[in-house]
N, C-alpha and C positions, 0 to 999 in steps of 0.2 A: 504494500500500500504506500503509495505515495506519501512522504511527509510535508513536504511543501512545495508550492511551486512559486517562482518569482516572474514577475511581470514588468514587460517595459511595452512603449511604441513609439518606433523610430519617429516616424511624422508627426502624428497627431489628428492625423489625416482617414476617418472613417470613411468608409464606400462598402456596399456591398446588400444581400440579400441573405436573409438570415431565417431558417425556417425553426419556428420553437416548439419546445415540445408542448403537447397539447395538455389542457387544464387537466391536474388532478383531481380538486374540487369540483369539477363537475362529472370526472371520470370513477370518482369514487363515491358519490351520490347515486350515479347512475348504474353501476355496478350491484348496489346492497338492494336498486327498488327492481332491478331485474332479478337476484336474485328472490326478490321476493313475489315477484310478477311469473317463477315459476321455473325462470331460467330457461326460455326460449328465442330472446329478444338478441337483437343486434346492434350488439356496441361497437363504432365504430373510432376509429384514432383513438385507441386507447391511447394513456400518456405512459411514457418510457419512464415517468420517476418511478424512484423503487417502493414511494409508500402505493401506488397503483397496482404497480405488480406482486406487492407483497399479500393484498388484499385481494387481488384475483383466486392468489394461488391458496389461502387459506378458506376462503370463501366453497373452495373445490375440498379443501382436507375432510378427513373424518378422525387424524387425532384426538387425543382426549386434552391435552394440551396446546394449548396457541399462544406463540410469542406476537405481540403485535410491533416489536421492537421502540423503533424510536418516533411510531407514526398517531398521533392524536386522532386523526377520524378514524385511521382503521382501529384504534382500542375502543373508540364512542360508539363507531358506528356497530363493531361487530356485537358489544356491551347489548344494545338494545335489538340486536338481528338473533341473536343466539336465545335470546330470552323469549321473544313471542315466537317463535320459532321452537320453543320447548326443548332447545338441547343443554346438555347436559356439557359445560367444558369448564378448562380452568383457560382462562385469561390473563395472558402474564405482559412483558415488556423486558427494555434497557433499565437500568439503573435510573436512570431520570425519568424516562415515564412512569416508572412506580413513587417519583414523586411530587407527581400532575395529577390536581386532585380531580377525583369523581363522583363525589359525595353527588350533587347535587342531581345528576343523570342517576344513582344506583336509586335514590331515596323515590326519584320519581319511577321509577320502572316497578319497585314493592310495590309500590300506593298501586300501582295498576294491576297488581298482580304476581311479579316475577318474585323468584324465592335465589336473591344473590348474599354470598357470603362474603367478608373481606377474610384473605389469609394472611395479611401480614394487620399493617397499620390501617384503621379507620378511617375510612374517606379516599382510599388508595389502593391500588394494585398493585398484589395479583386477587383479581377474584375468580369465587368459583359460582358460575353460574348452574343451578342445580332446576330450572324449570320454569312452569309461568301456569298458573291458575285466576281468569276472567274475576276480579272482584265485584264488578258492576259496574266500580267507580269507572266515568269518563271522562272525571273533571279534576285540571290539576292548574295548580300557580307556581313554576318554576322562576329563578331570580335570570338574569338576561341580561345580567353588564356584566358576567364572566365568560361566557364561552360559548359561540354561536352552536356550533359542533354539538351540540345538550338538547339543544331544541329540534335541530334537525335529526338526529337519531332518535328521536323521540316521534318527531308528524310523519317520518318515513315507514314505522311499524304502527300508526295509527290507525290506515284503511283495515289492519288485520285486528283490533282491540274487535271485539263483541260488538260495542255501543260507539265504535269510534270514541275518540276525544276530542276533547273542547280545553283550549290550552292558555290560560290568563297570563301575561310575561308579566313579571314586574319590576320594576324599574326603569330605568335609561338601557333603551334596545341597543346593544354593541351588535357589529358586523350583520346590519339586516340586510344587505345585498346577500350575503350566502344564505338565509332564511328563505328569505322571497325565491332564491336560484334551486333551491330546495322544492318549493311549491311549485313553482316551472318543470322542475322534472318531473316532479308526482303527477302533475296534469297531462304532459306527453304521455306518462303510460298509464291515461284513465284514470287518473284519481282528481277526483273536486276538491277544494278545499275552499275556506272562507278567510281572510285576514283583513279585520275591523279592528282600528283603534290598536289594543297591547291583545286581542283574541283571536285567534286562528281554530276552527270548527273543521274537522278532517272527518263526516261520517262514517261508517263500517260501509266496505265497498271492497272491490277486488282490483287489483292491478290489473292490466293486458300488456301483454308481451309486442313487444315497441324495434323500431329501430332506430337510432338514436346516434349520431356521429357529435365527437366530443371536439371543443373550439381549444385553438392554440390557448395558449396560458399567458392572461392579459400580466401576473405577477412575472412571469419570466419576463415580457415585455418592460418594465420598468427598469432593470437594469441596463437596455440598450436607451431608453430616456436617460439614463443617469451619464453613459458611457456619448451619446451626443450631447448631453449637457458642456461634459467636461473637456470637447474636441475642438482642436481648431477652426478644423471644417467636415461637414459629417453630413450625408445623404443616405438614409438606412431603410430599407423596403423591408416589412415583416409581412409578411402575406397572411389571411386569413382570417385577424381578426377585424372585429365585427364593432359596429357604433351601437347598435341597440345590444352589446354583450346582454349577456344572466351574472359577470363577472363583477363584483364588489372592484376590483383592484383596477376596470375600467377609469377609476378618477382619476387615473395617472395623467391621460390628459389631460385634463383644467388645470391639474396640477402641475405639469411641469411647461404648462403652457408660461407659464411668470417665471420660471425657472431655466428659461432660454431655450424652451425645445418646440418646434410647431409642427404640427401632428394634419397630415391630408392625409383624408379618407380615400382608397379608391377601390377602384371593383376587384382588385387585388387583397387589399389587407389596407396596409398602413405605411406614410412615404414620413421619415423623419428629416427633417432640415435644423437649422441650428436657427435663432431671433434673438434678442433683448431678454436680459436676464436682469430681472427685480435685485433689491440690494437688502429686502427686508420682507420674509413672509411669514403665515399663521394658519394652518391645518389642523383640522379635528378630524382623524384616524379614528373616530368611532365604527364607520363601516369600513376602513379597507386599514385595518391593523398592519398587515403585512406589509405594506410600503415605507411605514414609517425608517426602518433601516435604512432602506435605499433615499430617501431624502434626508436624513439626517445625513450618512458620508459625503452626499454630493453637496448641501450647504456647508457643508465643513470646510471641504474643498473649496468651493467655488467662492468665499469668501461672504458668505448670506448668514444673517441672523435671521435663527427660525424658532417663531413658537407653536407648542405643540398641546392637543389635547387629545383623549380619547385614547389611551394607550391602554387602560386597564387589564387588558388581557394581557399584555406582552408580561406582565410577569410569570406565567403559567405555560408559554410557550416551550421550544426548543431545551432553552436555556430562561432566565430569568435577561429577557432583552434591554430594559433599560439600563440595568446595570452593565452590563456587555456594552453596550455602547456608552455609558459613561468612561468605560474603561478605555476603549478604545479611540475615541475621537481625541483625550486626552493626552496620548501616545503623537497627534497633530499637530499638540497645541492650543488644540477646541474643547471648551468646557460646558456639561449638556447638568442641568441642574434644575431641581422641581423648586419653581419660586411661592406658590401657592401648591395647595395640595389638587393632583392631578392635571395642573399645568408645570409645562415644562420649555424650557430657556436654552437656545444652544448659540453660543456666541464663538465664532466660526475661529479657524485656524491664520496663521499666514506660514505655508508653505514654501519650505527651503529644500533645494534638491539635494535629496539625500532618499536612502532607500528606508522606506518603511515599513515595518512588519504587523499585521494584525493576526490577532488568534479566530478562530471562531468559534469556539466551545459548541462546536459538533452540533453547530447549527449551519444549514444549508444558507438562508440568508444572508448570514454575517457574512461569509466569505463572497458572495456576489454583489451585496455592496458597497465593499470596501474596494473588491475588485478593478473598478473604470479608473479608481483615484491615478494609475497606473498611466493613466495618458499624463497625466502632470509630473511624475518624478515615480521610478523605479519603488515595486511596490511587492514586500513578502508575506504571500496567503499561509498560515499554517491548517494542518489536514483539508487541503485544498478537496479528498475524496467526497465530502461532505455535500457536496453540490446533487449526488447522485437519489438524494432524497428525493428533489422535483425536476433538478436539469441536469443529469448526466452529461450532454455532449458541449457543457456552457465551455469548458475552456478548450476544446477543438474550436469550438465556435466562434472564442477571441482569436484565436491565432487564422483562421479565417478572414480576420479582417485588421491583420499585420500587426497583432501581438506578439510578442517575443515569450512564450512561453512557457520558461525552463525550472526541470523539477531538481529538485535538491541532488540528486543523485548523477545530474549532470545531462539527463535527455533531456530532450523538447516536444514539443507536445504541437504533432503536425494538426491543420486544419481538417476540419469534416468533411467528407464530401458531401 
C-alpha cells in the first residue's frame, strides 16, 4: 500500500476531460431499495468507490457476520435492511466506525419493532441484529441535525413496516438534499411518499423492480472546482452531470461560483472556466456537509476569509473533521476556529513555496482537498490509498491533467485512460 504520494504541476495550466466516478449516495440508496424491491431491477453505472462495492457484495453474503468496514451508509443502511428483513447477523466495522454513534437509528428500528443488541458499548457497534416483530406503532420522532443517513435507512424499509410510517424530524433538518434524493429513488421504484413541513408519510406499499442508471458524483466534482479554482488557466469538461441533480453537493456551483470558478451547463455535462474570485465569503453546509473540506483548503489557499455554518455532523464522520482541519490548514499558516458556538472562522494562509504535507486520518476527503493546493507549491498527501472509499482512479486522474504524481517509494502514478 502506498504511503504517500507527492504532488506538483509544472504549469499550472488545467485542460482536459475528466470522467468521474458515479454517485455512491445515490448508488447505494438504490442498491438496498432494489434489494428490497426483490432484486430484479437494473442498476446501472454503479460507482467504483469501495463503500458501493463493498455493499453490493455483502448485500449478496449469507454470513453470519458482516464487516461494514469504514463505510457509514453501508452500516445504517444494512442496520435497518437486515432488521425488517428479519435476518438474523452481527454487524461489525473499523475501529472508528465502532465509534460512530447509532443510538438514534437502533432506538428507532425497537420502537418499530426490531429486536437489536449492542455487543460492545451502548449507542455503538458491533450489533447483533436478532429479528423484527410488527409492533403496530407507525409513528416515530427521530432528532435530524445529526445524520441524514438515520432517516433515510429508516423511509427506505418503510413501504415494508405493516402500517407504513409517519416520521416527525425534529429539529434543524441537516443534509435534506440526501433525504429528499432518498424519496426520488423510492418513487422511481413505486413507492409514494408525502414530505410536509418536518413529516414524511411513506404508507405500506410494495417496491417494483426498476431500472435505474446512477449520475456521476456531483462530491467528486468539487475537487476539480477547487483544482480550477487554484489554476492559472483551466478549461475542464466533466460530462454527465446534471442541473436538476437529486445531489445535495450540486451547491458547489453557486458556491464556487464567488470563489473564481464558472460553471456552463451543456448537453455534455459541465465546461469549467476560471472568473473573479470574492476576497471574503459565508456558507451554511447544512445540506451538503461534504464540501465543507474542499472549500475550506481552497480559501486557505486562495487567500479568502471564510465563514462557516452547518457543520454539525462533520464530527461523526470519517474522522472527527473539524478538528482534522483545524489541524491541518494550521500546518499553512491558516487558523479555522469556532467564534460562537456552531459558527466557525477561517482566516486564510499566505503561502511560501515550500512543500507541504497533510495527513488525512483515513479519511477519503481530507486527502482530495488538500490535494489541488499542489498547483501553488509542491504538496505531500499521507495514505494517499484513502481516496478508494468514493474515487479510486482520482490520482490517475490528476496526472491526467499534468500532475507530477510521485509515491514515496519513488514511482509515478501514470494517467487513466
Amino acid at each position: 500500500m502506498i504511503q504517500t504520494v507527492t504532488l506538483s504541476h509544472p504549469t499550472g495550466v488545467l485542460s482536459g476531460t475528466i470522467n468521474l466516478p458515479a454517485s455512491k449516495s445515490e448508488a447505494n440508496r438504490a442498491l438496498i431499495i432494489a434489494a428490497l424491491a426483490g432484486g430484479n431491477s437494473d442498476i446501472q453505472n454503479l460507482s467504483e468507490a469501495n463503500d458501493t462495492q463493498l455493499l453490493q457484495r455483502l448485500l449478496k453474503s449469507d454470513a453470519a457476520t458482516i464487516d461494514a468496514e469504514d463505510a457509514g451508509t453501508v452500516m445504517r443502511f444494512l442496520t435497518a435492511y437486515y432488521a425488517v428483513t428479519g435476518q438474523q447477523k452481527t454487524l461489525t466495522g473499523t475501529e472508528r466506525m465502532c465509534q460512530r454513534p447509532i443510538k438514534i437509528l437502533v432506538e428507532a428500528l425497537r420502537e418499530l419493532g426490531a429486536t437489536i443488541d449492542y455487543l460492545q458499548e451502548e449507542g455503538y457497534p458491533p450489533l447483533r441484529i436478532k429479528g423484527f416483530k410488527g409492533t403496530g406503532s407507525n409513528q416515530l420522532k427521530v432528532r435530524s441535525d445529526i445524520s441524514s443517513q438515520y432517516i433515510s435507512a429508516l423511509l427506505m424499509i418503510a413501504p415494508l413496516l405493516p402500517d407504513g410510517l409517519i416520521l416527525e424530524l425534529e429539529g434543524k433538518i441537516g443534509s435534506r438534499p440526501y433525504i429528499e434524493m432518498t424519496l426520488s429513488l423510492m418513487q422511481h421504484f413505486g413507492v409514494s411518499a408525502t414530505f410536509e413541513g418536518n413529516t414524511i408519510a411513506v404508507p405500506n406499499q410494495n417496491y417494483k423492480p426498476a431500472t435505474f442508471a446512477v449520475e456521476p458524483d456531483w462530491s467528486a466534482a468539487s475537487y476539480w472546482y477547487s483544482m480550477v479554482g487554484l489554476a492559472k488557466e483551466a478549461d475542464i469538461t466533466l460530462p454527465g452531470l446534471k442541473e436538476d441533480s437529486f445531489q445535495g453537493d450540486r451547491a458547489i456551483v453557486d458556491m464556487m461560483s464567488r470563489l473564481g470558478v464558472y460553471t456552463e451547463f451543456t448537453v455534455e455535462g459541465i465546461r469549467l472556466t476560471k472568473k473573479h474570485c470574492e476576497k471574503k465569503v459565508a456558507f451554511d453546509f447544512t445540506n451538503c456537509p461534504d464540501l465543507a473540506q474542499t472549500i475550506v483548503a481552497l480559501c486557505a489557499a486562495l487567500g479568502v476569509t471564510l465563514e462557516m455554518t452547518g457543520l454539525e455532523s462533520l464530527r461523526i464522520k470519517e474522522t472527527d473533521r473539524i478538528q482534522a482541519l483545524q489541524i491541518e490548514v494550521l500546518s499553512m499558516g491558516a487558523s479555522l476556529d469556532e467564534m460562537t458556538p456552531g459558527v466557525f472562522r477561517m482566516e486564510p494562509a499566505i503561502l511560501t513555496k515550500r512543500e507541504l504535507t497533510f495527513r488525512t486520518y483515513q479519511d477519503h476527503r481530507m486527502a482530495m482537498a488538500f490535494a489541488p493546493i499542489a498547483l501553488l507549491e509542491p504538496v505531500q498527501i499521507q495514505e494517499p490509498s484513502v481516496v478508494r472509499k468514493s474515487y479510486p482512479r482520482f490520482w490517475e486522474d490528476l496526472a491526467k491533467v499534468g500532475f507530477e504524481v510521485i509515491t514515496k517509494e519513488g514511482g509515478k502514478i501514470n494517467s487513466a485512460d
